[in-house]
N, C-alpha and C positions, 0 to 999 in steps of 0.2 A: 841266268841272270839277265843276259842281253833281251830274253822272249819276256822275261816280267817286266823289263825295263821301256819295253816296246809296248806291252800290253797295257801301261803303267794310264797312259793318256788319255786311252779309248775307256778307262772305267772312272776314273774321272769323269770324263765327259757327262759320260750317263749320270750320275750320281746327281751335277749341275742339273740336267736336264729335270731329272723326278725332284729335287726341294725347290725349283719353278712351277713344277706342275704343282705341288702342293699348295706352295701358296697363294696359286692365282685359285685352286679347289676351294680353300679355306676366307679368299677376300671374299668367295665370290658366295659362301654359305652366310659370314656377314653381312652381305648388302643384303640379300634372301630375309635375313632375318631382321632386320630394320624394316625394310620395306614391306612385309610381310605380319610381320608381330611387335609394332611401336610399344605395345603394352608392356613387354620384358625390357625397355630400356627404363623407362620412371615408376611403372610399379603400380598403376593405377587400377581399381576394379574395374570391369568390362562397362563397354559402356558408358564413359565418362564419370564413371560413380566411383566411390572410393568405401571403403570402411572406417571409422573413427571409433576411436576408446577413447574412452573418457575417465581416467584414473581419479578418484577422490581424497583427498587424505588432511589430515589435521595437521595445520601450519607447526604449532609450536612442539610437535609430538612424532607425526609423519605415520601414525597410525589410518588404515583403513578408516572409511566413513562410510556405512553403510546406510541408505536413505533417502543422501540426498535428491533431489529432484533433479534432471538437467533439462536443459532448456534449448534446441536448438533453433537461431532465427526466430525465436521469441515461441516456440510452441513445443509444451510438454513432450520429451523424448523418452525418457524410463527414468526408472530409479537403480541409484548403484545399489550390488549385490551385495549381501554380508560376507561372503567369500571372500573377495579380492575387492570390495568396493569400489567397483566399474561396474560401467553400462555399455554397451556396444550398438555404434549407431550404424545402422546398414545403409547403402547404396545413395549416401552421400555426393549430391551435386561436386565436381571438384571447383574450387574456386574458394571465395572468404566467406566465413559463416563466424555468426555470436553464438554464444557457447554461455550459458548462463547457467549457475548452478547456487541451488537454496536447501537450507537445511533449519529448521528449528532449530536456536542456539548458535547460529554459527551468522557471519556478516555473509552476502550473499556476494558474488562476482561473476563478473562478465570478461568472457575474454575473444579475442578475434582470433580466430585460426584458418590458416592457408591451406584448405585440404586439397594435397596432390596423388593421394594414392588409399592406400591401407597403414593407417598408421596410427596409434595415442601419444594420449597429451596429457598430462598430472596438474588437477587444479587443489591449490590448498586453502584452508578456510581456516579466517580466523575466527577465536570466540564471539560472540553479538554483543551488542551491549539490551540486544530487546531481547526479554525473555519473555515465553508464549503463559497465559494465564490460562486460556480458555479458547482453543481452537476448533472448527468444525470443515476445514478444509484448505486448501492453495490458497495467499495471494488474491491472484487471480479472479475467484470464482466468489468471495466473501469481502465484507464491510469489515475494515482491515483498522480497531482504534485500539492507539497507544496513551497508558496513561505515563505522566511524568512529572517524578517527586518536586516540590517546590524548595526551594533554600530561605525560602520570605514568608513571613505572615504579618497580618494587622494590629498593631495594638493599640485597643482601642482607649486604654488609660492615657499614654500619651499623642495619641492620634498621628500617628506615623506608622510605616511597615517596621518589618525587625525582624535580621535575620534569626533564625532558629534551626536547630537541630532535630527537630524532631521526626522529622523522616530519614533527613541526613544522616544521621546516627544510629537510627533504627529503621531498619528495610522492614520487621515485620510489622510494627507500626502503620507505615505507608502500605503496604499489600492487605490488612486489615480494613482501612479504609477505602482503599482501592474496590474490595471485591462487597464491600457493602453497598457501595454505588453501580457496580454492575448487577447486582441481584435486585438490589429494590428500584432500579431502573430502566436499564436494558431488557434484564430476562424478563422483567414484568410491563412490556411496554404495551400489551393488550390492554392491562386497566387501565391506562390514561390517555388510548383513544377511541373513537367515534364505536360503539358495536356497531351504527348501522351501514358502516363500510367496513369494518371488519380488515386486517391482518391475513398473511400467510399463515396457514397454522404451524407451518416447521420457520417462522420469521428469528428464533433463539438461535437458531442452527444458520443464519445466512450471516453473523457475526465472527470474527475473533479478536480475541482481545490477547495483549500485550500490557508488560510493564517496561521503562528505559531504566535500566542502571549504570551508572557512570561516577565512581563512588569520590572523582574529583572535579563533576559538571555536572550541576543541576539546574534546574529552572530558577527564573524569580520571576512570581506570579504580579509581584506588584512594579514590575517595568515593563509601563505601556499599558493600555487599558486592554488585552489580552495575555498581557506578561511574557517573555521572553524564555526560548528553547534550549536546551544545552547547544554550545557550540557542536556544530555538526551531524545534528539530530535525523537531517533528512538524507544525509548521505548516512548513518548508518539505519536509517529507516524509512529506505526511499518506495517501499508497496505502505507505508499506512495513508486511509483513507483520510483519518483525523487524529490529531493528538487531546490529550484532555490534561491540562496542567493541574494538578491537584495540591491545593495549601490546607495546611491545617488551622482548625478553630481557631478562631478573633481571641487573642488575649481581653480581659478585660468586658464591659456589660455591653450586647447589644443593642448601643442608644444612639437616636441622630441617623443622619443619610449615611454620613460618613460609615458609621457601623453595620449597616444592613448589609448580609453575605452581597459580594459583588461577582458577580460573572460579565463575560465579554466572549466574545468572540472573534478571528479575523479570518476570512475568508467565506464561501457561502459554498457550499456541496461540496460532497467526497471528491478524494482524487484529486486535488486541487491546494495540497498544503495547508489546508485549513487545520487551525487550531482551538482551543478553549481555555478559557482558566477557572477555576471552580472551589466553593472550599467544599471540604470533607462533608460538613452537615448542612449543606445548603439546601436539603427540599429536593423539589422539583427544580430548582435552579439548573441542573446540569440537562435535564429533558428541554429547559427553553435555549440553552447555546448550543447543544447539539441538533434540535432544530434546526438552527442557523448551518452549524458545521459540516453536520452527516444529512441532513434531508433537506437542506434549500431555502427552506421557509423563511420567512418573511416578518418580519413583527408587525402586532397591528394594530399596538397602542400608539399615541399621537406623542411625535418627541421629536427632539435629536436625532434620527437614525437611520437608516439608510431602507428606500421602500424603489420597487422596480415590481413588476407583474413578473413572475415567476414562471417558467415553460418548460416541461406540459405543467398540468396539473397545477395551477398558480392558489395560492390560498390571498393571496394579496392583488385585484385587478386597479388600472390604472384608467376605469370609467365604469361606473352604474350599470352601463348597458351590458357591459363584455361580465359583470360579477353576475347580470341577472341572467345570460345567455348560459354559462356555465352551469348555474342552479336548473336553469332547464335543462339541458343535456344529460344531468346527475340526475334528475326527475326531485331534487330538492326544494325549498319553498324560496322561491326569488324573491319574494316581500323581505325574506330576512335578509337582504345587502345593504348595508349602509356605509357612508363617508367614513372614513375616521378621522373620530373627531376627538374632544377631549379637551379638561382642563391642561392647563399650562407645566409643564413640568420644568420647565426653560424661568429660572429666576427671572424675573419686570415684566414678565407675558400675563395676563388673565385669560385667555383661550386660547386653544388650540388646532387646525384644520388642517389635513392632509389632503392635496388631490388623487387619493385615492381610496378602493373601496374596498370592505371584507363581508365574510358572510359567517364565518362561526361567531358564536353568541358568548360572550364573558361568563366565568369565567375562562379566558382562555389563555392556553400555557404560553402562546407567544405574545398574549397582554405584556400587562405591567403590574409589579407587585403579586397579586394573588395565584401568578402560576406558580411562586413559591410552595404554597402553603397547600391548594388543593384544586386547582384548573386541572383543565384536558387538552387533549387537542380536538379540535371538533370536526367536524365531516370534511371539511377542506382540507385542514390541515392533513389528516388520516388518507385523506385519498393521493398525496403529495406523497406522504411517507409511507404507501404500499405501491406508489408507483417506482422509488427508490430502491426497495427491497425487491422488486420483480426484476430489474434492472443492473442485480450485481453480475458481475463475472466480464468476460473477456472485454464485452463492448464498454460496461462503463469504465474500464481501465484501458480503454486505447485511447 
């Protein structure tokens, strides 16, 4: 007892001595490893890069989405999988990036993410209120117009607007009329311009078209001389190029100014908020505000209305010399430029003079009156709106 009791100290001792050596072993494999491999403290991919998932799924449901596009920093990243609807984005910058994701059918979103390592993120989407009619591509890369039911029409008995039901209450209705304006005007936009400047031949395919449904916010075509948008139109349709506001047939005989289909327009090129309003049987009336809306142009009868030279490609020049310099360059007949000029459309007026000058020949569709009924567009005009169509995709939407 006395030798174990004696013995008792010296093994102690030792026992102290080796869980100091241990643990100066084990700080000292920690600093090694900090200093050494920073990368097993926050988790980051080599390199400063990181992995991102990008999880899809349906707001009100939480179902998979497989499709949708994503977007990272504004530039096509994949499309989620039918599997798990994700996309997995590789060797990711670490730092903030926008994360944008689009689906046919669905409102699109943008979200910031702080990417510090290997990690996903779940973005949900709600339903759209734009549903696709006739698509041939992204966004992006296509001439992006939505049409949008009106709640107003004209009656021309008692010579006031009046609301109606007629789309309101019938979507098939409005998509009836909808897709009769896109066939005998869009897809056939070759017959009503110049042959001798001629179109893209794949020009049907550089379009998509859209309808807005929002079965408690519609337009009224008759507030304001372009008519006014469902509240929040542009945030739930912030890629359309142009909207096209569509009302239905004039109650009542088309007599008087008052009576004659009206259209408007507000704003001048894609990309830019522009809008239209238009009725259902108007003619060629929607070729002369879309003019205005999706290609730029210019009117070039003598009125009321707003004229500036147009760039590039100007159908409208603000001097003789610049309209007859243009026809040269096109190798076209510069004798055909002339002032616009014109009877008075403006009630107390008898003539009318613009300072400035055109060169396609009447009838033409961004005249006055008869581009209703059977104008063109003429060599200027056509070379404006094949300059427009060369022109879609990334650059003219930055």
């Amino acid at each position: 007892m006395v030798t174990d009791s004696q013995n008792f100290p010296v093994s102690a001792c030792g026992f102290r001595r080796l869980r100091s050596a241990c643990a100066a072993i084990l700080f000292l494999f920690i600093l090694f490893s900090l200093i050494l491999c920073p990368a097993l403290a926050v988790s980051p991919g080599s390199n400063g890069h990181g992995e991102l998932v990008v999880l899809v799924r349906e707001a009100d449901t939480g179902n998979i989405t497989a499709n949708a596009l994503v977007y990272l920093d504004g530039t096509a990243a994949g499309l989620t999988s039918g599997g798990n609807g994700s996309v997995v984005l590789h060797n990711v910058d670490l730092g903030e990036h926008s994360v944008r994701v689009t689906r046919d059918g669905y409102a699109e979103i943008t979200r910031t993410v702080d990417v510090t390592g290997n990690q996903r993120i779940t973005i949900s989407l709600n339903p759209s209120n734009v549903i696709p009619l006739l698509t041939h591509g992204s966004h992006e890369e296509k001439i992006d117009i939505v049409f949008v039911a009106s709640k107003t029409r004209y009656d021309c008995t008692v010579q006031k607007k009046m609301t109606t039901e007629t789309y309101t209450a019938d979507r098939a209705v409005f998509l009836q009329d909808v897709n009769t304006l896109i066939a005998g005007n869009y897809l056939n936009l070759d017959q009503y311009t110049s042959g001798r400047v001629g179109l893209p031949s794949d020009y049907r395919d550089r379009f998509n078209f859209y309808y807005y449904w929002d079965k408690d916010n519609f337009a009224d075509a008759f507030d304001g001389c372009a008519g006014t948008l469902p509240d929040h139109f542009w945030e739930n349709a912030p890629f359309a190029d142009a909207a096209v506001i569509v009302y239905p047939t004039y109650t009542g005989p088309y007599t008087g100014a008052s009576c004659e289909p009206d259209g408007c327009a507000s704003g001048l090129g894609p990309g830019a908020h522009t809008w239209i309003k238009v009725p259902a049987d108007g003619g060629r009336l929607i070729l002369h505000e879309s003019g205005h809306a999706i290609f730029g142009l210019i009117d070039v009868y003598c009125g009321d209305t707003y004229y500036i030279e147009n760039d590039p490609s100007p159908n409208v020049w603000s001097s003789g010399s610049a309209c007859r310099r243009s026809a040269a360059d096109d190798r076209w007949n510069s004798s055909a430029c002339g002032q616009i000029t014109g009877p008075a459309l403006t009630p107390g007026e008898s003539v009318c003079s613009q300072p400035f000058w055109k060169y396609d020949p009447e009838p033409d569709i961004m005249g006055f009156g008869v581009y209703s009924y059977f104008g063109k567009f003429g060599e200027a005009d056509t070379t404006r709106i094949d300059y427009v169509l060369d022109n879609t995709g990334g650059a003219k939407k930055a």
